[in-house]
N, C-alpha and C positions, 0 to 999 in steps of 0.2 A: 857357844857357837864356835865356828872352826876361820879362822882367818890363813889357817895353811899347814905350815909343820908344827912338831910335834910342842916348841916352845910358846906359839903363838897360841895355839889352842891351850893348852894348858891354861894360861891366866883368864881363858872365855870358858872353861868346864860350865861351871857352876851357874852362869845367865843361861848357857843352851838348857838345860835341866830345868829352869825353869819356865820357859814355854813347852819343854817336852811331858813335863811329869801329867799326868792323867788327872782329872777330877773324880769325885765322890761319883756323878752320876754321865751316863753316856748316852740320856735320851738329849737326841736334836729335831722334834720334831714335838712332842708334846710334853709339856711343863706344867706338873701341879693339876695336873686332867683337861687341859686346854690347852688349843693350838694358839701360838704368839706368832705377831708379826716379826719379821727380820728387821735388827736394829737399823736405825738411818747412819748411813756409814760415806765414806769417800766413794766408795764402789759403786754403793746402791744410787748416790746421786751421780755416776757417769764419770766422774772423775778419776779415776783408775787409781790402780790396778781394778782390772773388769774381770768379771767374772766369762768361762767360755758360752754361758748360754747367753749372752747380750752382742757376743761379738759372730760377724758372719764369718767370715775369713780370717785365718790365723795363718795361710800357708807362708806369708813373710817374716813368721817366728821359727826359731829353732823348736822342736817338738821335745822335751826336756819330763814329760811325764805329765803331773802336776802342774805344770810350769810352762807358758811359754813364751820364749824371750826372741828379740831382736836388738842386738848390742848396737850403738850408732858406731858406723866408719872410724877408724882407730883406736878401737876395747877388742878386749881380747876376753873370752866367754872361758872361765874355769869351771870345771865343774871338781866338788871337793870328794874324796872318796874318803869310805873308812876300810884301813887294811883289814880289819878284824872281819870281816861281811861282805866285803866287795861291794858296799853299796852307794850310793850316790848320797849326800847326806845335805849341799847345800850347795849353791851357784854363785859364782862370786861373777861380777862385770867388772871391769878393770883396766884403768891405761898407767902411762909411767910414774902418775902420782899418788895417784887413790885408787877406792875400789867401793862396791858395794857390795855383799854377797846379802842374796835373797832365802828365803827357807818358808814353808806354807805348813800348817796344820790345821785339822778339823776344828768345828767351831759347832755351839747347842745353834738352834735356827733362830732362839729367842732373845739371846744376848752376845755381848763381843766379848774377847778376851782380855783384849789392850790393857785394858785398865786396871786389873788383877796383872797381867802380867807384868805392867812397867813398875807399878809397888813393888813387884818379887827384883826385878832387876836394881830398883834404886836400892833396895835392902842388901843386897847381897855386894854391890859395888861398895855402899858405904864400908858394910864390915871388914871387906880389901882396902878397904885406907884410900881407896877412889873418891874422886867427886861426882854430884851430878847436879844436873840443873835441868827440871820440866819447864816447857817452853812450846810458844803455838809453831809448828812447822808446816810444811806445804801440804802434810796428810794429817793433820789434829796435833794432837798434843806429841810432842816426844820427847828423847834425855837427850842431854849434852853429856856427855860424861869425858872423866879422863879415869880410866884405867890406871890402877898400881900394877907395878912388875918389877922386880929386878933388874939391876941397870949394871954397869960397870962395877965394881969395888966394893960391890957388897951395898951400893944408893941404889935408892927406890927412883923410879922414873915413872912417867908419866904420856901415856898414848892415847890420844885424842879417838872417842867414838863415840857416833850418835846413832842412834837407837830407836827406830820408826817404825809404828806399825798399824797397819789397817783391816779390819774388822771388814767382812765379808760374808753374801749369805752362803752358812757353814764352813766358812773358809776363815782363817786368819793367817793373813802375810807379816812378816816382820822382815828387814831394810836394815841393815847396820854398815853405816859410812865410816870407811876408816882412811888414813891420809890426810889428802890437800881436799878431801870429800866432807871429812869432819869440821873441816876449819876455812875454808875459806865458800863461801855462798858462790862465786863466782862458777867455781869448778864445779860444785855440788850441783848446781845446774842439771849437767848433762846427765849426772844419775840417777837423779831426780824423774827426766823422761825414762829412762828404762823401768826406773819402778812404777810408773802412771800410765806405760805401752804393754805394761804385763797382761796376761792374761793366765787366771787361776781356773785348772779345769780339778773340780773337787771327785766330782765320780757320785755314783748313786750308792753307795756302800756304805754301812754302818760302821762308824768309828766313833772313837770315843773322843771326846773335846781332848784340844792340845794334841792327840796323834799327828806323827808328823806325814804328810802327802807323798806318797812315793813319787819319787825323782829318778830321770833316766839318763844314761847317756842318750843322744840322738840316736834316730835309725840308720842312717848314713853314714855315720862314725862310728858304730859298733863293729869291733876287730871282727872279721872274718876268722872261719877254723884254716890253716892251712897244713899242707899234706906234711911237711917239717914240722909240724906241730907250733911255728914259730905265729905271730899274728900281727896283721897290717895295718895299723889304724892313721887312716887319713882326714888328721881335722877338717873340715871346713875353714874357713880363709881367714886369719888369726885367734885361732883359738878351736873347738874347747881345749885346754890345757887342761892336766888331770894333777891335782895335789891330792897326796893321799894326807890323813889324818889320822897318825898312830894312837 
């Protein structure tokens, strides 16, 4: 996952990869020659992030794609580009101490992801000389982790992330808190509502599990063509801020 420039992303390559990489099969509707129910999940019992066929009104959200958010009063809504694509790759919410960035991929109708994927993250953190610690969170089970990276003088240091994610019918969200969001419950609070005020709009289109949900910039914040060829983009009221991701 991408937490900003080109440094930050680098030491999260390898966990984004693994909720993106694809599975063996892309049926999400029928399993084994039978239809299955949609797992019992945070979503499915109401508790959010919601799906957009449960909710009537979204117009108080940012329209984000896949996605849609409503940052509370003093966050500021990033949304992360990749240079290579120009494409919108994950949304981060965010104030002067922490942040969450959000990201959505397809899911089978019959089971969740989570649970395969936090294995692949706890594995891949360990082999980084990371720690982690599974733990009940305010959306099921999630990691604690701290992150190895490169520090000063050639020392290994240590960045606090935790790592949440909720199972959806054919949707899977993942939530990764990093800052004063990782470490202190107090602050983690507020990003907590933004992940449980989501609303995931999956589309009726066949995709294959773990594909990521295309993500937009807003319609009202998409640069205009102008006659100088030059282009106007005027956020909306602190944010979105655009980090690209080399």
């Amino acid at each position: 996952m991408m937490f900003g420039r080109r440094k930050k992303a680098d030491r999260e390559a390898d966990v984004t990869e693994a909720a993106e990489r694809p599975q063996d099969s892309a049926a999400d509707v029928v399993e084994d020659g039978e239809a299955h129910p949609a797992p019992e999940t945070a979503a499915a019992k109401g508790d959010g992030p919601r799906d957009a066929d449960d909710v009537t009104d979204t117009e108080d959200r940012a329209d984000l794609g896949a996605l849609r958010i409503a940052p509370p009063s003093g966050m500021e809504l990033r949304l992360e580009i990749d240079q290579g694509s120009s494409e919108v790759t994950a949304v981060q919410v965010a104030d002067d101490h922490g942040s969450v960035q959000l990201q959505v991929f397809a899911a089978p109708r019959s089971s969740g992801l989570w649970e395969d994927i936090r294995e692949e993250i706890s594995g891949m953190i360990d082999r980084g000389g990371g720690t982690v610690e599974e733990v009940d969170g305010p959306f099921g089970t999630e990691l604690r982790t701290r992150l190895a990276q490169s520090g000063p003088q050639g020392r290994t240091v240590f960045a606090p992330a935790v790592f949440a994610g909720v199972d959806g019918p054919r949707w899977f969200l993942r939530a990764v808190y990093s800052g004063s969001a990782a470490v202190d419950e107090e602050r983690r609070g507020a990003f907590d509502e933004v992940v449980r005020s989501a609303v995931v709009v999956r589309g009726d289109e066949a995709r294959a599990p773990r594909e990521m949900l295309p993500l937009r910039m807003p319609e009202q914040n998409r640069p205009a063509p102008q006659e100088s060829g030059e282009q106007d983009l005027k956020p909306f009221e602190r944010g979105p801020e655009i980090t690209e991701v080399r």
